[in-house]
C-alpha positions as CSV (number, residue, x, y, z in Angstrom):
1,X,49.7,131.8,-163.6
2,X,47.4,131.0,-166.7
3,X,49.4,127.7,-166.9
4,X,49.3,126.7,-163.2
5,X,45.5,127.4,-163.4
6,X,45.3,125.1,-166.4
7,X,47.5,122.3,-164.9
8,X,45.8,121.8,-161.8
9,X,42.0,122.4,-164.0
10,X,43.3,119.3,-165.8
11,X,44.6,117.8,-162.6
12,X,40.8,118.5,-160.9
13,X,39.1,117.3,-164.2
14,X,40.8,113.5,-164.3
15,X,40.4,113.3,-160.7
16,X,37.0,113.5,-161.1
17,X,36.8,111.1,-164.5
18,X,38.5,108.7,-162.6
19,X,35.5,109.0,-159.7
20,X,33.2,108.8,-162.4
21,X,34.9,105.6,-163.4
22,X,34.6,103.8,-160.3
23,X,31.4,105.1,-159.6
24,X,30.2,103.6,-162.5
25,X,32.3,100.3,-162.1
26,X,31.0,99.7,-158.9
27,X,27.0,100.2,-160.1
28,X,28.0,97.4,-162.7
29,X,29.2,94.6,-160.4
30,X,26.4,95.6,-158.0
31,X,23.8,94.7,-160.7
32,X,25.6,91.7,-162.0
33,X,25.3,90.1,-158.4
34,X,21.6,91.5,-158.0
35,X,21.6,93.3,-155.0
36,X,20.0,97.2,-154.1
37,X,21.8,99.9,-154.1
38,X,22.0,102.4,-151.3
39,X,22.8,106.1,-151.7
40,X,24.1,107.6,-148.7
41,X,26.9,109.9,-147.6
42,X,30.0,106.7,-146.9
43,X,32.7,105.8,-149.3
44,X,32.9,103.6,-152.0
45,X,33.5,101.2,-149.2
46,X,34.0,100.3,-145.4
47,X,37.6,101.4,-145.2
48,X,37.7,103.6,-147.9
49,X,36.0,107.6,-148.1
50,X,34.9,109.2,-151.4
51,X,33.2,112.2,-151.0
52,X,32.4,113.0,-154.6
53,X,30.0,116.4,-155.5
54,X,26.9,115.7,-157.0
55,X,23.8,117.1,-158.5
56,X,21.2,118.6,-157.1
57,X,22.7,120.2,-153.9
58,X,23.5,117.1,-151.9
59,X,26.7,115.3,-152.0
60,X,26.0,110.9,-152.4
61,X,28.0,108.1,-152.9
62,X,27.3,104.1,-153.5
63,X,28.3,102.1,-150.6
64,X,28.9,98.7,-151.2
65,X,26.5,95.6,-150.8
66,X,27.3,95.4,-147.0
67,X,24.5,94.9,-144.5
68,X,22.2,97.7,-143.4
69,X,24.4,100.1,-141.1
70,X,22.9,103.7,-139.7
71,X,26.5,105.4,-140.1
72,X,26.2,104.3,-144.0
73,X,22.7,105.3,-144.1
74,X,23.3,108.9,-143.1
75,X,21.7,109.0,-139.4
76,X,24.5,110.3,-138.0
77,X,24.4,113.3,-140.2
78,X,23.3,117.0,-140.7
79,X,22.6,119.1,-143.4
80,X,23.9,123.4,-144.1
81,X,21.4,125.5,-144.9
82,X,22.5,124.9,-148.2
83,X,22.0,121.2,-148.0
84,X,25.9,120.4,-147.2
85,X,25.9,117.1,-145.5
86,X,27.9,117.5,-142.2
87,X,28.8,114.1,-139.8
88,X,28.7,114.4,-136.5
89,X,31.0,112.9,-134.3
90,X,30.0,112.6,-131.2
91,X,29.5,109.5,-128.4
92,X,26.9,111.6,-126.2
93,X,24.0,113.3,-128.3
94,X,25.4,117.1,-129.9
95,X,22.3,117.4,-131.9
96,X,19.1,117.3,-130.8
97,X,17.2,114.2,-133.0
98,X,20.1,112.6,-133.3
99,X,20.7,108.8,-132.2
100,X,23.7,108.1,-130.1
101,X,25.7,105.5,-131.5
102,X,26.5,102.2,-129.9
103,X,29.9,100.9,-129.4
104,X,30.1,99.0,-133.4
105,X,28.9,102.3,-134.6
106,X,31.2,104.5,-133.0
107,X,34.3,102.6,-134.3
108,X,32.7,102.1,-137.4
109,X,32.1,106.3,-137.6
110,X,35.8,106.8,-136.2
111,X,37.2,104.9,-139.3
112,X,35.2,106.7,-141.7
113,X,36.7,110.2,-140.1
114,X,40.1,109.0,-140.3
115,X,39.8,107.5,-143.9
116,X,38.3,110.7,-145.0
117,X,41.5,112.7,-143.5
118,X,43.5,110.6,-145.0
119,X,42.5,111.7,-148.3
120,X,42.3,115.3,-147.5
121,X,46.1,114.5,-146.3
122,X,46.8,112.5,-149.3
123,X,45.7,115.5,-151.7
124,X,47.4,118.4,-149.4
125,X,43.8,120.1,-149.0
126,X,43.0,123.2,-147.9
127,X,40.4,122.7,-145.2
128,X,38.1,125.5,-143.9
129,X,37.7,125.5,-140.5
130,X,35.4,127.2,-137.4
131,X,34.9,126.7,-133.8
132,X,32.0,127.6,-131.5
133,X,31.8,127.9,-127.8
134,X,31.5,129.9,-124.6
135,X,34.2,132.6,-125.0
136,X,36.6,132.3,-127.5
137,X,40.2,133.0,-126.6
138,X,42.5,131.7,-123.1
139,X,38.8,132.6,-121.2
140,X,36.6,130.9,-123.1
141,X,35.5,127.1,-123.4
142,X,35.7,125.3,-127.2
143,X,31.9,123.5,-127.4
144,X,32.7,122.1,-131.0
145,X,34.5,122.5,-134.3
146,X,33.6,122.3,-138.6
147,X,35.9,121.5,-141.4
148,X,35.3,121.1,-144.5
149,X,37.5,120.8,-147.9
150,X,37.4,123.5,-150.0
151,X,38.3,123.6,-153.7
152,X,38.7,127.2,-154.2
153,X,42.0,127.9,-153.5
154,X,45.2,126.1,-155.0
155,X,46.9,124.1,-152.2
156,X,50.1,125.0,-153.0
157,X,50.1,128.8,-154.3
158,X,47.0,129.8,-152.4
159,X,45.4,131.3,-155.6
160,X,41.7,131.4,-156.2
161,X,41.1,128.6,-158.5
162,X,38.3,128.8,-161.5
163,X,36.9,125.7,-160.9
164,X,36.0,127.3,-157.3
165,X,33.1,129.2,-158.2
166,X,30.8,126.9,-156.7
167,X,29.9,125.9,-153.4
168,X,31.7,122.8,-152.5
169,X,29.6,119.6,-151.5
170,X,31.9,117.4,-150.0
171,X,31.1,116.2,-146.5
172,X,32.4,117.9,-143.6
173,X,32.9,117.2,-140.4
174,X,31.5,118.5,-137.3
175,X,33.4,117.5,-134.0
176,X,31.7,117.1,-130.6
177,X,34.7,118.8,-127.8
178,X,33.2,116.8,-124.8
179,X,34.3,113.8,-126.2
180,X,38.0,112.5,-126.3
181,X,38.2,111.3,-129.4
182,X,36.7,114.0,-131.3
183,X,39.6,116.3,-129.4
184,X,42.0,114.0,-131.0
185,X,40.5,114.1,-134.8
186,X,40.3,117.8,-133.9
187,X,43.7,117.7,-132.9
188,X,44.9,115.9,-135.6
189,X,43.5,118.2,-138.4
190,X,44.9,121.2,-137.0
191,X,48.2,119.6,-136.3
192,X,48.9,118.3,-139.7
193,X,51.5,120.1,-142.1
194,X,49.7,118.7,-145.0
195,X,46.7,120.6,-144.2
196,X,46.5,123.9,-144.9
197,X,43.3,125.3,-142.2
198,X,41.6,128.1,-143.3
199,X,40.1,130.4,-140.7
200,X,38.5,133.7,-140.2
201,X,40.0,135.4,-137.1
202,X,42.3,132.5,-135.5
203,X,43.9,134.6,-132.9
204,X,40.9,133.3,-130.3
205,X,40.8,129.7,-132.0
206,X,44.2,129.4,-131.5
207,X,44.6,130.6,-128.0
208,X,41.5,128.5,-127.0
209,X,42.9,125.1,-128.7
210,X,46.1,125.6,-126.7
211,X,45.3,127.2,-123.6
212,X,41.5,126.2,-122.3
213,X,39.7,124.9,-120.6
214,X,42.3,126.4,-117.2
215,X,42.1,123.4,-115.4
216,X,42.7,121.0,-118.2
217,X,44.2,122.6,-121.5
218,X,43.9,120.7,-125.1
219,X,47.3,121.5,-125.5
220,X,47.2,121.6,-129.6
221,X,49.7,123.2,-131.5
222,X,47.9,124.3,-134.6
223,X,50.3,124.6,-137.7
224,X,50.1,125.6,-141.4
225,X,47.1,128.1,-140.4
226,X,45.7,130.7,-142.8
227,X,44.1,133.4,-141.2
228,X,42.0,134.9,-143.8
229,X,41.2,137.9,-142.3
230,X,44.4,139.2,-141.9
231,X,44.6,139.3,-145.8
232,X,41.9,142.1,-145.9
233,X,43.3,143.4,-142.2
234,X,45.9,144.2,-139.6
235,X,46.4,142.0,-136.4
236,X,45.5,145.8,-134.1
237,X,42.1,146.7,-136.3
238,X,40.4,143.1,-137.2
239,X,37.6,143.3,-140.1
240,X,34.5,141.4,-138.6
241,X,33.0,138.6,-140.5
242,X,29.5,140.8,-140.8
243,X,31.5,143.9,-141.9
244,X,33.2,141.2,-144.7
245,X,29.6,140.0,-145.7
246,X,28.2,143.2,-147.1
247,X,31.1,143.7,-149.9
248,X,30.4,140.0,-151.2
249,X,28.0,139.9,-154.0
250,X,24.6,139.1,-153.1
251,X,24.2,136.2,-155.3
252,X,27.4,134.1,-153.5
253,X,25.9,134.2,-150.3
254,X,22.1,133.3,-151.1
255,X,20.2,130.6,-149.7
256,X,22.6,131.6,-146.0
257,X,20.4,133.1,-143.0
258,X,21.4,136.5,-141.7
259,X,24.9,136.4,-139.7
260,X,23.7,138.4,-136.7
261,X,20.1,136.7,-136.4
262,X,21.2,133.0,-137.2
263,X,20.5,130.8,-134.4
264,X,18.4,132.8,-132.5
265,X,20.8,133.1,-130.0
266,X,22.0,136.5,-127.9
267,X,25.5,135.5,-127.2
268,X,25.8,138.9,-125.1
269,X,22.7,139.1,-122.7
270,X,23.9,135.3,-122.1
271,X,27.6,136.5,-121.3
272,X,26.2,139.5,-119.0
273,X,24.9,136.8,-116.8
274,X,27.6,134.5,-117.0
275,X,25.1,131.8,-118.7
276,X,25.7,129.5,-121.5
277,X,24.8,130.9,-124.9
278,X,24.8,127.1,-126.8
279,X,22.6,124.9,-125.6
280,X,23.3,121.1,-125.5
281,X,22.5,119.0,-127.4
282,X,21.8,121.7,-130.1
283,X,19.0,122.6,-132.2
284,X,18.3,122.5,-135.7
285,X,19.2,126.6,-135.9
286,X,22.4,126.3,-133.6
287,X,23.8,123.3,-135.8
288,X,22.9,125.0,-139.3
289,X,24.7,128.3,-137.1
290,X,28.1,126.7,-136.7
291,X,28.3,125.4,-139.8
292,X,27.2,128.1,-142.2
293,X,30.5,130.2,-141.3
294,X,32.1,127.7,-143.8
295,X,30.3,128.4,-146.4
296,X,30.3,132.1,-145.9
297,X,34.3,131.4,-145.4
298,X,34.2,130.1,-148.6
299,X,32.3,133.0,-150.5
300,X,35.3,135.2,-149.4
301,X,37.6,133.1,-150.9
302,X,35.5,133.0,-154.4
303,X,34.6,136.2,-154.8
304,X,37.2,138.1,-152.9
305,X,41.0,139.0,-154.3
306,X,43.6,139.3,-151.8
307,X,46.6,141.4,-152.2
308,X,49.7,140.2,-154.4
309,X,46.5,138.0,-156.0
310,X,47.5,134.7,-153.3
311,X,47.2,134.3,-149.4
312,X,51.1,133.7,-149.3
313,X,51.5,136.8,-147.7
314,X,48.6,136.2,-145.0
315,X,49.9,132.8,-144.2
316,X,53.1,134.3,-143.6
317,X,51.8,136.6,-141.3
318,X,49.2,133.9,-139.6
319,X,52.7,132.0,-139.0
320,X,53.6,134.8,-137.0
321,X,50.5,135.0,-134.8
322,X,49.9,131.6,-134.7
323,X,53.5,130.8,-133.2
324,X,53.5,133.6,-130.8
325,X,50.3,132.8,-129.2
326,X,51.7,128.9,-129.4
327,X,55.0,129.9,-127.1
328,X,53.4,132.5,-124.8
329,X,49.8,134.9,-124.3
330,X,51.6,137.8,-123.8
331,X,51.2,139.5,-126.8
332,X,47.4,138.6,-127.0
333,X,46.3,139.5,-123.7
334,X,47.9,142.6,-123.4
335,X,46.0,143.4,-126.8
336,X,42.3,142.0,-125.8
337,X,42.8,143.6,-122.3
338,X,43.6,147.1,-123.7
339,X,40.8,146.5,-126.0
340,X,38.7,145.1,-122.9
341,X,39.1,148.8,-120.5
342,X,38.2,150.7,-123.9
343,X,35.3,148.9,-124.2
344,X,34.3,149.2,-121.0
345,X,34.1,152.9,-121.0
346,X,32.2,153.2,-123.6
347,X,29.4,150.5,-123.7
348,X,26.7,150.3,-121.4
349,X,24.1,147.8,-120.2
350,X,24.5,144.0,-121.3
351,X,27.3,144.9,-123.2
352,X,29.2,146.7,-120.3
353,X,28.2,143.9,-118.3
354,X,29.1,140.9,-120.8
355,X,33.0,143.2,-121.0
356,X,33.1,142.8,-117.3
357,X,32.6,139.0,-117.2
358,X,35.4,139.1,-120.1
359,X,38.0,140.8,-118.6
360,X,36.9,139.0,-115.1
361,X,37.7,135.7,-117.2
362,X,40.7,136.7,-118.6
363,X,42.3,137.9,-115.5
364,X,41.3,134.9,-113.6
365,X,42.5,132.6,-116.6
366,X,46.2,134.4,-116.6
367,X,46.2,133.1,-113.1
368,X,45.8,129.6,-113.9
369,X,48.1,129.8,-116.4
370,X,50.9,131.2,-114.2
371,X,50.1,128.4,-111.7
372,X,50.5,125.5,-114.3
373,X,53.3,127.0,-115.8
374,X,56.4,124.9,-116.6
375,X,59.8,125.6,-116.1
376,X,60.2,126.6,-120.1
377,X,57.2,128.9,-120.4
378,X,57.5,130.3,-116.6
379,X,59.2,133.2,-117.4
380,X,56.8,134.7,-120.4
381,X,54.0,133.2,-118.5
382,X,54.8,134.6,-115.7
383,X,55.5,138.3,-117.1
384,X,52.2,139.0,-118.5
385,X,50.1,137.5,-115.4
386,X,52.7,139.8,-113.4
387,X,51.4,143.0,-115.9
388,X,48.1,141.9,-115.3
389,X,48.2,142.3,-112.1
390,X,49.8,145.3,-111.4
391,X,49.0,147.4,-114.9
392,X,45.3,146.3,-115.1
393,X,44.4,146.2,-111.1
394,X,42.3,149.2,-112.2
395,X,40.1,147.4,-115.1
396,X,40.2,144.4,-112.5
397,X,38.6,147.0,-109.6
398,X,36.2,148.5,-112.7
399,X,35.4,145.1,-113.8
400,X,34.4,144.0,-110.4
401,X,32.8,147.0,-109.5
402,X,30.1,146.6,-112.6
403,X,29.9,143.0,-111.8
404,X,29.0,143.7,-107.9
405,X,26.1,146.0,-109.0
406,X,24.7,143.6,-111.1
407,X,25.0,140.7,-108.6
408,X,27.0,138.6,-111.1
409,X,30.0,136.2,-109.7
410,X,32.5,134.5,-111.7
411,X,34.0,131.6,-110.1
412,X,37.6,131.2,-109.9
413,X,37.8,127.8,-111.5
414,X,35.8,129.5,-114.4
415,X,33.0,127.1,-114.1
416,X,29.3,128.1,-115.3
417,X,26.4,127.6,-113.4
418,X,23.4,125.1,-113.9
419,X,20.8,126.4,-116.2
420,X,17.3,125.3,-116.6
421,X,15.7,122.4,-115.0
422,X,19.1,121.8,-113.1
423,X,18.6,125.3,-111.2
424,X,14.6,124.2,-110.1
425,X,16.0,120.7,-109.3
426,X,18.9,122.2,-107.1
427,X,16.9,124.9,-105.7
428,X,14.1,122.6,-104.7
429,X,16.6,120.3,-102.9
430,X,18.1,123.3,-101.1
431,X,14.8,124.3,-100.0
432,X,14.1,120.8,-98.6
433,X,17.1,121.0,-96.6
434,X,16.5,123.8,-95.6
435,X,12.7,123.4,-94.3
436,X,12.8,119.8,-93.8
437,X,14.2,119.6,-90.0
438,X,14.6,116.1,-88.6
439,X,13.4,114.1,-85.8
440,X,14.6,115.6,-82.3
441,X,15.9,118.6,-84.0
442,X,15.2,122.1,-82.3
443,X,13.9,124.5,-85.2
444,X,14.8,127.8,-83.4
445,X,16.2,128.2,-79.9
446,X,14.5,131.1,-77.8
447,X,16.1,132.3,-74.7
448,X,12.6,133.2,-72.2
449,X,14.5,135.9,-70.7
450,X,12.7,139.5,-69.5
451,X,9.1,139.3,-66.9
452,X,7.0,139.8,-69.8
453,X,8.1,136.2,-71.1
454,X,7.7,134.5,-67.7
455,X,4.4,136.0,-67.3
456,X,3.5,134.6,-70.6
457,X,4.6,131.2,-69.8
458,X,2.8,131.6,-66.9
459,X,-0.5,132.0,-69.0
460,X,0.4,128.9,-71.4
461,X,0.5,126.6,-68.6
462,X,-2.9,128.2,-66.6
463,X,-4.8,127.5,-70.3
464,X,-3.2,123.7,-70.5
465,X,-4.9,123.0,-66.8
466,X,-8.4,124.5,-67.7
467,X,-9.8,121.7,-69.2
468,X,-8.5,119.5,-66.5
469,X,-11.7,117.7,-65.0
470,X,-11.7,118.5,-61.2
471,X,-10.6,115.9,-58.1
472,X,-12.1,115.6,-55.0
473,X,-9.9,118.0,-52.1
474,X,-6.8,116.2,-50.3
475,X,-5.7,116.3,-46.9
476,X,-3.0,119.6,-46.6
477,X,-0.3,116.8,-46.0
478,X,-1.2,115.1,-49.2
479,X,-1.4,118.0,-51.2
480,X,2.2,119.6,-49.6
481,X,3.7,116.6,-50.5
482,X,1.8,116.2,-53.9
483,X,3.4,120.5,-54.2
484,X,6.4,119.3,-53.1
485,X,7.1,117.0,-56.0
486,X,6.0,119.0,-58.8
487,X,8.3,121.7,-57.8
488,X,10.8,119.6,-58.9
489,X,10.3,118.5,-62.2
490,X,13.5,116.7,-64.1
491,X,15.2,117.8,-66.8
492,X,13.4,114.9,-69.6
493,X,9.7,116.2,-68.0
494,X,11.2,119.9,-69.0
495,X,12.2,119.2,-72.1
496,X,8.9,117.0,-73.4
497,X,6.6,119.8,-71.4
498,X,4.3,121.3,-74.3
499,X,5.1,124.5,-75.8
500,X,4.0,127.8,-75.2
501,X,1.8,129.9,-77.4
502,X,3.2,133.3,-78.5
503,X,2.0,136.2,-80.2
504,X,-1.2,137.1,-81.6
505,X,-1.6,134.2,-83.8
506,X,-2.1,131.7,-80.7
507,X,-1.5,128.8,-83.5
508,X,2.3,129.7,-83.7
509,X,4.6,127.8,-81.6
510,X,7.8,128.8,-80.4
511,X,10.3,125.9,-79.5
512,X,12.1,126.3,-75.8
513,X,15.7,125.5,-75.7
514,X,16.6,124.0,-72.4
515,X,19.0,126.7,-71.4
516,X,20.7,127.5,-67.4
517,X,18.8,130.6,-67.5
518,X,15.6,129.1,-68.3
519,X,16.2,126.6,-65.8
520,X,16.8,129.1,-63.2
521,X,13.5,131.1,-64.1
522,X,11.6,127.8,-64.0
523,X,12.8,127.2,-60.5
524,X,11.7,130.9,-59.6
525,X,8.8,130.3,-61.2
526,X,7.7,127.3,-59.4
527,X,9.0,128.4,-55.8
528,X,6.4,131.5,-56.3
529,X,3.7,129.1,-57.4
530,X,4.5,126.6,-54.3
531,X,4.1,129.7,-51.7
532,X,1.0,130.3,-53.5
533,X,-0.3,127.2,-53.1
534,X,0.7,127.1,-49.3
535,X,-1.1,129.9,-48.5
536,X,-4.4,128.8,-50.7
537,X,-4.5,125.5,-48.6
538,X,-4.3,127.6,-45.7
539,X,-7.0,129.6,-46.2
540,X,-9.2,126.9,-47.9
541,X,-8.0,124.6,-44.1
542,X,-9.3,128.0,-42.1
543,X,-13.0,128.0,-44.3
544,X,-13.2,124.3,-43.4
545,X,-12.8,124.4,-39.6
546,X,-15.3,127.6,-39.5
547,X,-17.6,125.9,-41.5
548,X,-17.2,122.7,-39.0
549,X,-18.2,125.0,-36.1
């Protein structure tokens, strides 16, 4: 041991003479030609990454006397909380401040991602790496991921290495999922053999790399995976990060935020109401969240001694994992649902509610699964969404049952709804369609059925001929005939006749639906008011001839 500590401390010490080397080589040509320097976070050149540490708690390099470029200059790029530069590779604004790069840049950034994981390749690094999302595991949705190279643990014998007591300042990397090619550097770090991944708790990162989103998986096969926490606990009874965080000394972990409180964000009173807990693009807070887990990652693998002194042993047993998950679920969702009806037992409020939504998720996401199934994986596939449904149709009614109180719906395509501004903006053109009724339309239809209705009709067209100015007296035959044709009014001189007033409130109309049994009411109507017209001119005709005498 003492000698493979001091071979690869020699190893670590001319790598970084022959950095200092170049470095200094490439200041000396620069001044012979005359031209400024820039200090940014690039390589040594265009097509070529050196991430060397430096002093002062920032990691810089010389780039070459190019012109001016933004990717070069470091405006693509975030800082830890502990100053760690981080790139950001993303085509559509993950960071809030952040430019999005044009078309040059974006090539120009993808080269300088695949040069850098060339080297990591080249020197057979261990690289630690976290995910964030909504959900972790087959129900979940991956939002983005964080590597970083570490030089704490011996690639090859997974020792703790001396030189490892410090906080490593190399840039890392953090991966935008919405865009394709960050997927594919994503998927090409945890693919690679000649990278050894070091995770905390990789059963859900795993799963959610190879199974999610339902309706279109990533499909990546992570290999050479070390699962760190299963060096310090079994696969049944998982040691959480915070639980891991208060047997590390004080000192290794200064300058981080609190685990619980970082981000400000309340990933459970968001999962109660089936919301998004990370907003996009993300905050200062949420970025400096997702990737301070390396760091803290790291502190475990300083300070911390595993068992057997290496993490051979917990490899071995990430292999395990890793590959069953890889082939089938089975064995995973059995376990989280189990966990899931415990849970659900004993929690209550939010955290009752946010199991619900879980196991809701899970359940729906099996499905999928089954459906998409190949002919290879149809038959383990199939077996667990088959136990699911017939071993866990109780959780499944419990889950449903807590969900229905709380008005809370999970769709079966697992998609989240709109938050924010999009809610206002779909509610207010929902109530627009809604209100907004167009021209010709009938806003209710009211059938005038009942005496009470046709009196009250009656009244609406007695007030409309009030303020009718008076006309001199026709002849009887005049005004039968005049009777005559009124009493049949058409259809077009019903429909466009005013409305009637209902109600108290005299200003609220009521439209009239042209129905047969209002028809047949009007004709009623107007036969009575014709007979009573008859017998008016009558007796007005008799008042006349006695007054003539």
């Amino acid at each position: 041991q003492v000698v493979c500590c001091l071979c690869h401390l020699i190893a670590s010490l001319a790598w970084h003479l022959q950095a200092a080397m170049s470095k200094k080589a490439s200041r000396t040509s620069t001044k012979r030609k005359g031209s400024k320097q820039r200090n940014g976070f690039g390589g040594a050149s265009a097509a070529q990454v050196q991430a060397t540490p430096a002093q002062g708690g920032s990691a810089s390099c010389d780039s070459p006397p190019l012109a001016a470029s933004r990717v070069r200059d470091g405006a693509f790029c975030v800082r830890s909380s502990l100053g760690v530069p981080f790139l950001v590779v993303s085509d559509r604004g993950l960071v809030s401040g952040l430019p999005t790069p044009s078309p040059e840049e974006w090539k120009e950034l993808l080269a300088l991602c695949s040069d850098l994981t060339k080297q990591w390749e080249s020197r057979g690094a261990v690289v630690l790496s976290d995910f964030e999302g909504e959900f972790m595991g087959i129900e979940g949705e991956l939002v983005s991921a964080s590597f970083q190279r570490s030089l704490s643990l011996d690639p090859q014998g997974l020792r703790p290495l001396p030189a490892g007591s410090a906080v490593s300042r190399d840039m890392g990397l953090l991966v935008d999922f919405r865009c394709e090619a960050g997927v594919a550097l994503a998927k090409r770090i945890m693919e690679s053999d000649f990278l050894c991944k070091a995770i905390w708790g990789a059963d859900g990162d795993v799963s959610s790399l190879r199974y999610t989103p339902v309706t279109r998986p990533l499909g990546v096969q992570s290999a050479n995976v070390l699962d760190v926490q299963l060096a310090y606990s079994d696969v049944g009874k998982r040691l959480s990060m915070a639980n891991m965080l208060k047997r590390l000394p004080p000192k290794s972990v200064a300058g981080l935020p609190d685990k619980v409180a970082a981000g400000g964000m309340d990933f459970t009173a968001a999962q109660a109401r089936h919301r998004r807990a990370l907003e996009l693009p993300m905050a200062a807070a949420v970025v400096q969240y997702a990737v301070d887990d390396l760091h803290r990652l790291e502190a475990v693998l300083r300070t911390q001694k595993p068992a057997g002194g290496n993490y051979l042993q917990a490899r071995s047993r990430s292999s395990a994992v890793v590959s069953a998950i890889l082939k089938s679920p089975a064995g995973l969702s059995n376990e989280k649902l189990r966990a899931y009806g415990e849970k659900l037992k004993k929690s209550t409020g939010n955290q009752r509610l946010a199991i619900a939504v879980r196991t809701k998720r899970h359940l729906l996401a099996l499905r999928h699964l089954l459906a998409a199934a190949g002919s290879d994986e149809a038959t383990t596939v199939g077996i667990i969404a088959l136990a699911a449904g017939a071993q866990y149709a109780n959780l499944e009614d419990d889950a449903d049952r807590v969900l229905a109180e709380a008005s809370v719906s999970v769709p079966t395509d697992l998609a989240f709804p709109l938050d924010g501004k999009a809610v206002e903006n779909e509610g207010e053109k929902q109530e627009k369609a809604d209100s907004g009724s167009g021209p010709g339309e009938v806003g209710v239809a009211v059938s005038l059925g009942g005496r009470r209705d046709s009196k009250r009709l009656r009244r609406g067209l007695k007030k409309r001929t009030e303020n009718v100015p008076p006309v001199e007296p026709e002849s009887p035959q005049g005004a039968k005939r005049k009777m005559e044709g009124a009493s049949q009014p058409t259809e077009v001189q019903a429909a466009e006749e005013p409305l009637p007033m209902k109600g108290k409130n005299k200003r609220q109309k009521i439209a009239v639906a042209p129905t047969e049994e209002n028809r047949q009411e009007r004709e009623q109507e107007q036969k009575q008011e014709t007979s009573e017209a008859k017998v008016a001119s009558g007796k007005k005709q008799k008042k006349k001839r006695g007054g003539a005498a």
